[in-house]
FILO-754232 format. One line per field, with one value per residue (C-alpha): x, y, z; residue in one letter. Coordinates in Angstrom, 3 decimals. Example, Ala and Ser with C-alpha at 12.3 -4.5 7.8 and 13.67 -1.06 7.14 Angstrom:
X = [12.300/13.670];
Y = [-4.500/-1.060];
Z = [7.800/7.140];
res = [A/S];
END
This chain:
X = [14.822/15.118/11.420/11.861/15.042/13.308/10.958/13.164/15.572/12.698/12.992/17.314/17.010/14.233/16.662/20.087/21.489/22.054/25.663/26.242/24.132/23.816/24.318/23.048/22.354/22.573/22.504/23.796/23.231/20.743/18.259/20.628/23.692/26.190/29.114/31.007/34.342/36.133/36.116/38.403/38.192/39.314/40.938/37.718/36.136/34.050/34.086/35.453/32.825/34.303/33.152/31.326/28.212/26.072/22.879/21.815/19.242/19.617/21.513/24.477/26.359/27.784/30.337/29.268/29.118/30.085/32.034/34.236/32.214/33.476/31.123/31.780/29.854/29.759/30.003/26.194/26.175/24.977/26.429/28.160/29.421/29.761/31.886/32.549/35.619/36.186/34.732/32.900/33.526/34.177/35.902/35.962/37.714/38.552/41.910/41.132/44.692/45.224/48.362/49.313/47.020/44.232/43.972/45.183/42.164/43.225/40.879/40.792/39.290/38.783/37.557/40.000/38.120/37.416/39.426/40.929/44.076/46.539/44.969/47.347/45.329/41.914/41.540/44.042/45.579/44.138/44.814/43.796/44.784/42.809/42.419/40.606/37.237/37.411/39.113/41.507/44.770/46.107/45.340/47.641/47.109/49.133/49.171/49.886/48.263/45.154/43.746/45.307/43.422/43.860/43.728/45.837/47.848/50.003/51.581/55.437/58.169/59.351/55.892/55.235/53.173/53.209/50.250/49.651/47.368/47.166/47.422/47.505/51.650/52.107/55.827/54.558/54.666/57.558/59.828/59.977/57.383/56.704/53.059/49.386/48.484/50.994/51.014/52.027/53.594/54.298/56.276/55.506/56.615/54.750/53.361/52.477/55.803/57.091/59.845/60.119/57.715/57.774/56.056/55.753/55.267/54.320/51.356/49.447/46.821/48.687/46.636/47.260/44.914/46.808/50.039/51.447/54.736/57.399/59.292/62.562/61.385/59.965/56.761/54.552/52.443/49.406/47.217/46.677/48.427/46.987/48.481/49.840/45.336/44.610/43.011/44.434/46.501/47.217/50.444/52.554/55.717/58.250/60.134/62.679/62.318/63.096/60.835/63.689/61.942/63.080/61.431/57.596/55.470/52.183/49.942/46.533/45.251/44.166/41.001/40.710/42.100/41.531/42.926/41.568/43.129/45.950/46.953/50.171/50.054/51.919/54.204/55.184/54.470/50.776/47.272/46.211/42.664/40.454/38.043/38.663/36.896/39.954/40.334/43.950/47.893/47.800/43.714/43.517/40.985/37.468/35.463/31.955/30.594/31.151/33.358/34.603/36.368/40.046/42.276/45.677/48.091/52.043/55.258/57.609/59.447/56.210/55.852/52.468/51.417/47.713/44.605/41.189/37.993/34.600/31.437/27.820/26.214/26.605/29.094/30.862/33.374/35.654/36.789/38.314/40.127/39.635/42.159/40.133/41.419/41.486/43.871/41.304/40.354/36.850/36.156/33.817/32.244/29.373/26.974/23.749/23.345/23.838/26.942/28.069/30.472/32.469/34.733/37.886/40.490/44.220/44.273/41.652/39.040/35.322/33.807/31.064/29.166/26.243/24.263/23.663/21.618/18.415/15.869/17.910/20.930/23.890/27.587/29.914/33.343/35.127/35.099/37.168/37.620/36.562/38.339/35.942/36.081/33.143/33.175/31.926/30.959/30.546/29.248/26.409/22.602/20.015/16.657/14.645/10.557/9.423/12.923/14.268/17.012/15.552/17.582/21.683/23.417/25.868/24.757/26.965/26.130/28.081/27.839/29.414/31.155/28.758/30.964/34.087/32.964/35.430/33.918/31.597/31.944/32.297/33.806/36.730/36.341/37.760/34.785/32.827/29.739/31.635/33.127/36.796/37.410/40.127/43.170/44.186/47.345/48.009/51.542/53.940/57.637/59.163/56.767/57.829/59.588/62.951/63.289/61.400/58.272/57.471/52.933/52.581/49.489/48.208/45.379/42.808/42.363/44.290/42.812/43.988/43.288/44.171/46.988/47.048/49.154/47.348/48.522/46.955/45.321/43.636/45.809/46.142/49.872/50.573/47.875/49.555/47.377/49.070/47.526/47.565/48.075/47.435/48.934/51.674/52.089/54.599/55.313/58.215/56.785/59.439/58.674/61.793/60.391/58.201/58.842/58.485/54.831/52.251/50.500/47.689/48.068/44.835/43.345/41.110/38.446/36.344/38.690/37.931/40.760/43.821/46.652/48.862/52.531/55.112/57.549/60.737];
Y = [9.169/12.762/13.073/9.705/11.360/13.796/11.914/10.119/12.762/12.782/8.886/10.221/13.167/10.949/8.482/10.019/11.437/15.149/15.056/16.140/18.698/17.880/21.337/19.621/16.616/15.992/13.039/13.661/11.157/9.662/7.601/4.619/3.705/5.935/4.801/6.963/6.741/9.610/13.647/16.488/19.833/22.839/26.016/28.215/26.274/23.650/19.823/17.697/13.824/11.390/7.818/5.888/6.435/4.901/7.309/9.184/11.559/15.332/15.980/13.787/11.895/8.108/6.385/2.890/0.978/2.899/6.146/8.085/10.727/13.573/15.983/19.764/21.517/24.139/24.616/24.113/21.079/22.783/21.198/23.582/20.769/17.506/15.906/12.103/10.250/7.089/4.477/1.955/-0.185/0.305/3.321/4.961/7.483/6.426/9.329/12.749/14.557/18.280/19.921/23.352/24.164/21.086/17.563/13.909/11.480/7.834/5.052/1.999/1.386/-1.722/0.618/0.737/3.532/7.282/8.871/5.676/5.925/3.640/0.321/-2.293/-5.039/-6.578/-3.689/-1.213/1.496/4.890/8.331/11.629/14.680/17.987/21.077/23.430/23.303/19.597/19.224/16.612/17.555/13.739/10.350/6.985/3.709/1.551/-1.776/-5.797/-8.214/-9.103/-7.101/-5.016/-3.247/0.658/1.748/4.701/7.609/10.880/13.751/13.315/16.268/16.318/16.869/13.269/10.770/7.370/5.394/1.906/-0.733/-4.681/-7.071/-10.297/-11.050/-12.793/-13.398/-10.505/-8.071/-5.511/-5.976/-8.503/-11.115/-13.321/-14.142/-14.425/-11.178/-8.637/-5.010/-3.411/0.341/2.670/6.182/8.390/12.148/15.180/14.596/10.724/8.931/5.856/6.387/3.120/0.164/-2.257/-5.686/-6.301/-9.768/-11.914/-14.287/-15.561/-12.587/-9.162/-5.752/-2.532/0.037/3.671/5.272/7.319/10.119/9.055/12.255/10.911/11.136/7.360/6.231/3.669/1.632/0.129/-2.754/-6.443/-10.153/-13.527/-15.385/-18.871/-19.299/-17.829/-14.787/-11.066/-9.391/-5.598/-5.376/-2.448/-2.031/0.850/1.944/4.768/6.842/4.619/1.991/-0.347/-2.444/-1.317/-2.881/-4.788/-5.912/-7.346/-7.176/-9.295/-12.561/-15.473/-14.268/-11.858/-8.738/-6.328/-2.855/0.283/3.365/5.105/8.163/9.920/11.930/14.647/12.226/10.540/7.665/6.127/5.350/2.219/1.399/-1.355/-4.746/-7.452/-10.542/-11.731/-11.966/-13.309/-12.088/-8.328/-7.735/-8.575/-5.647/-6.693/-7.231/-6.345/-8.059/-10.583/-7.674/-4.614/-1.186/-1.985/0.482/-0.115/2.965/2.386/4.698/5.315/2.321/-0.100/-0.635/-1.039/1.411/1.048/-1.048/-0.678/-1.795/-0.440/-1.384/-3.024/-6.450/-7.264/-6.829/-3.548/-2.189/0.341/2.319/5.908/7.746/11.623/13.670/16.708/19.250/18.612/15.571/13.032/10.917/10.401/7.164/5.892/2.716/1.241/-0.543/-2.551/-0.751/2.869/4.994/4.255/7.361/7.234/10.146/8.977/10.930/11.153/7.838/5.933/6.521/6.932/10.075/9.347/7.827/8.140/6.415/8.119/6.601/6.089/2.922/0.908/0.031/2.531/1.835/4.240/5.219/8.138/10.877/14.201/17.243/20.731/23.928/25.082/21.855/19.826/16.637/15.951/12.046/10.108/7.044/5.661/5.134/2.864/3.198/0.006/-0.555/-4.024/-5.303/-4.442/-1.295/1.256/3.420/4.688/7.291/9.298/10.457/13.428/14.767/17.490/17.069/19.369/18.509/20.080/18.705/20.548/24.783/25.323/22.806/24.762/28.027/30.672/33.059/30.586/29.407/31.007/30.481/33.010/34.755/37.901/39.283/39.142/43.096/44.660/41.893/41.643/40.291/37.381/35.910/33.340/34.162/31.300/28.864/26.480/26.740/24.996/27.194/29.923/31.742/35.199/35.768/39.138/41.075/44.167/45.372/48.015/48.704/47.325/44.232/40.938/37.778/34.159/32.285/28.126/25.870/22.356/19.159/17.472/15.262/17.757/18.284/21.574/21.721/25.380/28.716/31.796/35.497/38.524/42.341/43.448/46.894/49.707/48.658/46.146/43.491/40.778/37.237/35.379/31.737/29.022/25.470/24.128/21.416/19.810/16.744/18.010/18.026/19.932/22.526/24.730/28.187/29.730/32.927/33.133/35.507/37.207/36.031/33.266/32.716/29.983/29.640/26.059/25.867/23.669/22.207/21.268];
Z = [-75.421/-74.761/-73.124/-71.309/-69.890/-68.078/-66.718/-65.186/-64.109/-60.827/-60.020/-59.819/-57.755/-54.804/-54.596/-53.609/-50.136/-49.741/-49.730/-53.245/-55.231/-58.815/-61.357/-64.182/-66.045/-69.755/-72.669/-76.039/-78.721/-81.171/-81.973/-82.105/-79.724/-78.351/-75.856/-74.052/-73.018/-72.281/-71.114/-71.209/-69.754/-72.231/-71.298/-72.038/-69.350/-71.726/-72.413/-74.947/-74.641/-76.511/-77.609/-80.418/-82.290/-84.806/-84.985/-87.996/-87.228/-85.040/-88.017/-86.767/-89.681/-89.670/-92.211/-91.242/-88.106/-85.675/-85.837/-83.263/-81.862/-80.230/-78.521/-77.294/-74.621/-72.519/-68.438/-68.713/-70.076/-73.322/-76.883/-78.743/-81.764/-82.734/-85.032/-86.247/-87.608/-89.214/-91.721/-92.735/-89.926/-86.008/-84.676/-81.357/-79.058/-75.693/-74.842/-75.447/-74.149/-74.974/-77.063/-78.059/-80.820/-80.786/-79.192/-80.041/-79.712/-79.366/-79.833/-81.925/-85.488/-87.538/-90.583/-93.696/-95.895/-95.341/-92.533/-92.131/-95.139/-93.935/-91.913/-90.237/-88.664/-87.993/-85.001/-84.421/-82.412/-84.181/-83.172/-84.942/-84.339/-84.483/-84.493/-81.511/-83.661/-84.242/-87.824/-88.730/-89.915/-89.553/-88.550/-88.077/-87.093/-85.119/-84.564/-86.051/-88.613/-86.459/-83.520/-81.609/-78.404/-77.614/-73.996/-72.761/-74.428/-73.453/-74.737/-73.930/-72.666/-76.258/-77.749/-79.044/-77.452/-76.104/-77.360/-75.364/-75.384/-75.501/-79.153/-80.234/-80.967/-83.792/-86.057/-88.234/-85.527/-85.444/-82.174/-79.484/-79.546/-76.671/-75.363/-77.111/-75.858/-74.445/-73.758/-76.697/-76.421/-79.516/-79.070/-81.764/-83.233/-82.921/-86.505/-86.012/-86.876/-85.126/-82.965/-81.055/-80.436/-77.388/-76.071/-72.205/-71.563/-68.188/-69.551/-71.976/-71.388/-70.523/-70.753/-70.354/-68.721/-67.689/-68.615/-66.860/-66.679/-63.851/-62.481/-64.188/-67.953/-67.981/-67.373/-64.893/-67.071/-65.335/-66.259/-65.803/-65.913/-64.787/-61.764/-60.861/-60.247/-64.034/-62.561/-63.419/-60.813/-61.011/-63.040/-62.870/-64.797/-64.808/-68.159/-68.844/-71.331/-74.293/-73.485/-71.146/-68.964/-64.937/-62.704/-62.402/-59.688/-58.967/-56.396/-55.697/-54.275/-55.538/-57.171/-59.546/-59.163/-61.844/-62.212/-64.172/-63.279/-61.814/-60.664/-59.195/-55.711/-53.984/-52.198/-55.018/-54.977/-56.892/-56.360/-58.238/-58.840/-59.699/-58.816/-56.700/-55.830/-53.205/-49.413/-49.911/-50.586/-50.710/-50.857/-46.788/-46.300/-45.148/-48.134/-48.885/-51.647/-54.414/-55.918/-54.588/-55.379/-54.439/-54.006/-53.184/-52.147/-53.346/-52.865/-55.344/-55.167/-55.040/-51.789/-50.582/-47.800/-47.670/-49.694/-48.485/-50.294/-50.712/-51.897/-51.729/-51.336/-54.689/-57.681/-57.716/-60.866/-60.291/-63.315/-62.482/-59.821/-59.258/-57.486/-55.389/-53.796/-50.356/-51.326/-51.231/-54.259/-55.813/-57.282/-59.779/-60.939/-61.463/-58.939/-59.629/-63.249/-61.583/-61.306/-57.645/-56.703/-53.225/-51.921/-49.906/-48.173/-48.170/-46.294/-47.987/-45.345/-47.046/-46.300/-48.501/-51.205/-53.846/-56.576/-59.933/-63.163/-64.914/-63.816/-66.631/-67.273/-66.791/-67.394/-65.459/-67.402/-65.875/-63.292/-64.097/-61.368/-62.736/-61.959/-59.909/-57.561/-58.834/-61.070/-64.118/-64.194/-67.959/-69.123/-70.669/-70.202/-71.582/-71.743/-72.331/-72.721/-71.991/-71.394/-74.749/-74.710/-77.491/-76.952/-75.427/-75.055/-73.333/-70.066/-68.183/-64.578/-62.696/-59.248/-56.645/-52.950/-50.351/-47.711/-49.716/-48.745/-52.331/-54.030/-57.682/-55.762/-58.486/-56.270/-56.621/-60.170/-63.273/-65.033/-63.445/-64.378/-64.540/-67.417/-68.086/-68.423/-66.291/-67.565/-70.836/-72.812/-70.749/-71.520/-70.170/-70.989/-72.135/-72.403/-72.896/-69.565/-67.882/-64.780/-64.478/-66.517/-66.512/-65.886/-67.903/-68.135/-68.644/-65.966/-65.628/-61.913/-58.628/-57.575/-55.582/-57.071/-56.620/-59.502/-59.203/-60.867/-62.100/-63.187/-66.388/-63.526/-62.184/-59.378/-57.675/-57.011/-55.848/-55.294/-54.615/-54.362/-56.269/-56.216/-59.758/-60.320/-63.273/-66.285/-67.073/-64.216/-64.243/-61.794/-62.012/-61.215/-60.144/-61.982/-61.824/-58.987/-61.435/-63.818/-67.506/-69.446/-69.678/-66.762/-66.752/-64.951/-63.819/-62.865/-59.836/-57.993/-61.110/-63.878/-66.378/-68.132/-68.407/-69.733/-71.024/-69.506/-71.090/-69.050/-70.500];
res = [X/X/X/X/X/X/X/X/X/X/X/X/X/X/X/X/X/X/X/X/X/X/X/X/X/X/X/X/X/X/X/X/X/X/X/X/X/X/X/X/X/X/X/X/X/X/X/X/X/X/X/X/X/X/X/X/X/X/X/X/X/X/X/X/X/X/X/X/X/X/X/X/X/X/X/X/X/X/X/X/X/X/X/X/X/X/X/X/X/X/X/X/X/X/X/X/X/X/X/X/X/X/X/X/X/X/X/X/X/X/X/X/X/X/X/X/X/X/X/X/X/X/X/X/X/X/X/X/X/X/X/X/X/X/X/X/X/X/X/X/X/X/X/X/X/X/X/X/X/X/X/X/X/X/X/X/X/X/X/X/X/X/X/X/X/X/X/X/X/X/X/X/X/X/X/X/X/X/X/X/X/X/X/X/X/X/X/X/X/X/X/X/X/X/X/X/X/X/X/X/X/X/X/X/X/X/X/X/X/X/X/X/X/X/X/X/X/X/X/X/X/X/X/X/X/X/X/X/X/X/X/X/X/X/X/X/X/X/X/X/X/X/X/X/X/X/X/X/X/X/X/X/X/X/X/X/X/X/X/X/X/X/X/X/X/X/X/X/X/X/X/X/X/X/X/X/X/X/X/X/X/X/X/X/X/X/X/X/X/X/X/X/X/X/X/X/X/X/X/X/X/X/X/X/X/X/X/X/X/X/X/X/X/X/X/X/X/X/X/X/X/X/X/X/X/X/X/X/X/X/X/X/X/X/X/X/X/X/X/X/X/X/X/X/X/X/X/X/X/X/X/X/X/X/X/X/X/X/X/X/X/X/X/X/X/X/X/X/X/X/X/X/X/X/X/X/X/X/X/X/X/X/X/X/X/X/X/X/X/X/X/X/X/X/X/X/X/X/X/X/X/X/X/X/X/X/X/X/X/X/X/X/X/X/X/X/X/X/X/X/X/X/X/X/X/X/X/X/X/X/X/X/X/X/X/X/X/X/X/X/X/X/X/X/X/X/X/X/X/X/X/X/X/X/X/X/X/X/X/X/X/X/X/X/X/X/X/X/X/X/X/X/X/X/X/X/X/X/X/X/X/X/X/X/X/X/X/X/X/X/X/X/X/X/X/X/X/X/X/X/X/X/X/X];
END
């Protein structure tokens, strides 16, 4: 597939507007199938690609079926490693999310041999956690007697996680049981142990698709519950911090409404994301096609403020939202087999919107921002010859904003070119923080140079420029304002370095 890739890397570039350069393109797989599913940026500036694979040749091993694959590359696009996990069976990653020394990745398995010790269920829950080069120091499933359906997972103020998804409820089950299919939510320890389990319940078919931290210590969980008509709505539910049900709403039509992601923004309130085929109840935008990106805009109490749909002729699946910095959001789906990318502003206004893929079949999964304003976009592609797929795997662009002047401008980035040799001894006292933390470094020459504080989302919450001088610097940095998790603190102009801040 490799040589038919570039091939058709030509038939890509001749048919897409000028409005967004591409830096690169890659694939990284086998001979066989890869999905992908999921991307993380790491503090040296690389990628974490996460998903499923079942190929056995460029030296890449498999258990059984088809093994969680996790992929490391560089700002290039260049793979530094690979690694698999799992067994005989079906295993995948779908969350990568980042901790102090390694990464939790949360996917599902249905394996019950090799990396997988301890199996529940059919299909469960399964998270692993790793080290920074990629080996396991534990794994644990989660989950009931028959199949239970991973889908979102994040690192809590207390250094746990909260690992969510969707299962079948059966008597067996521990904790509340109520529907054939309910969102399921576990908490769990730094080290993997149970801490509390809950069910959400509305219908006989309840998923769950994004969770998300709530300023007050809960959480918003976002996903999906039919209506009076049998068709999903979006379903979004707000929990403290022990799991107590606050307060729900839906939102939707009579047709099917379907969401995929959500995200927080500046004002507080949330940005839900998704597919809709109505024209009725809260979808009263104009619609496009038989379905269309909906995006509906809430504040912190749930109140709708905006929706607005987007899309083409035909059938249209949203799947990710991308905060960039200019306060817009880019969102990504999939369109007629190709990645279909638009870029809205603050208000949901389309400023503008681009087609990415192969001639075959391409299935869009998730759009990150990079810290130097560009996006990477994931998903798979297939290439078929005479209608029959031969081969898939996971296919990665990184596209820059030429309408954004910040937008993969190195001058801006701290992954520069340039070498990182007039700072050294870069510390954050306390970190974790409550308050206040201390930026300490020791520099070489006077310089000025730009310091901005990030959200795990990607969201540039504060830049502020500092003039270093010789020897020992210090800034005191206020985070008091922000909700507790975890923050990345980067180093601008010709630096290309970052560093993780705890907030407790």
């Amino acid at each position: 597939m490799k040589n038919l890739i570039a091939v058709f890397f030509l038939f890509l570039v001749t048919n897409i507007s000028f409005a967004q350069t591409i830096q690169w393109e890659r694939n990284y797989g086998g001979e066989m199938i890869e999905e992908f599913y999921t991307v993380l940026e790491t503090e040296d500036g690389a990628f974490l690609l996460g998903g499923a694979s079942n190929s056995i040749d460029n030296g890449m091993n498999n258990f059984g079926n088809s093994d969680a694959w996790l992929v490391k590359i560089d700002s290039a696009g260049n793979q530094l490693w690979e690694q698999n996990y799992g067994g005989s069976d079906l295993d995948r990653i779908e969350t990568i999310v980042a901790t102090e020394d390694g990464y939790l990745l949360a996917g599902l398995s249905a394996s019950q041999d090799n990396d997988v010790e301890h199996p529940i269920g059919e299909i469960d829950y399964w998270v692993i956690k790793i080290t920074e080069e990629g080996i396991l120091e534990w794994e644990k499933s989660l989950g009931g007697m028959f199949n239970d359906f991973f889908a979102s997972a994040i690192r809590t103020s207390d250094g746990g996680y909260l690992v969510g998804g969707h299962g079948e409820i059966t008597d067996a089950t521990p904790g509340e049981t109520f529907g054939d299919i309910d969102i399921v939510i576990y908490k769990i320890s730094a080290t993997g142990e149970i801490e509390w389990e809950k069910n959400y319940h509305q219908s006989d078919f309840d998923r769950l698709a994004k969770i998300l931290p709530t300023p007050d210590g809960g959480y918003l969980l976002g996903g999906n519950s039919p209506n009076e008509e049998g068709y999903h709505d979006f379903w979004v539910l707000k929990i403290d911090a022990n799991g107590a049900l606050q307060t729900e709403r839906n939102y939707g039509g009579s047709a099917s409404d379907f969401l995929a992601d959500c995200i927080p923004t500046l004002d507080g309130g949330y940005l839900l994301g998704g597919t809709t085929r109505s024209t009725d109840g809260d979808a009263q935008s104009q619609s496009i096609g038989f379905d269309d990106y909906w995006v509906v805009k809430i504040n912190a109490e749930g109140e709708i403020e905006w929706e607005k749909k987007y899309g083409n002729a035909n059938t249209d699946n949203l799947k990710s939202l991308a905060p960039t910095d200019d306060g817009g959001v880019l969102l990504g789906g999939s369109s007629d087999n190709d990645y279909w990318v638009v870029k809205i502003d603050e208000n949901g206004n389309e400023e503008w919107s681009n087609n990415y893929g192969l001639p075959d079949t391409d299935q869009f999964e998730m759009a990150i921002r990079t810290n130097d304003g560009g996006f990477i976009l994931g998903g798979s592609g297939t290439i078929a010859i005479d209608g029959f797929e031969v081969d898939q795997d996971f296919l990665i662009y990184k596209i820059c904003d030429d309408l954004n002047t910040t937008s993969c401008d190195q001058t801006n980035s701290i992954y520069s070119i340039n070498n990182l040799s007039s700072i050294s001894n870069i510390q954050l006292v306390p970190n974790p923080a409550t308050d206040n933390t201390l930026i300490q470094f020791e520099s070489e020459r006077s310089e000025q140079f730009p310091i901005m504080l990030y959200d795990v989302y990607g969201r540039l919450l504060d830049r502020f420029e500092i003039r270093s001088t010789i020897g020992t610097n210090s800034y005191d940095l206020d985070v008091s304002a922000y909700s507790k998790g975890i923050y990345f603190i980067r180093f601008g102009g010709e630096l290309k370095i970052s560093k993780k801040l705890i907030k407790q």
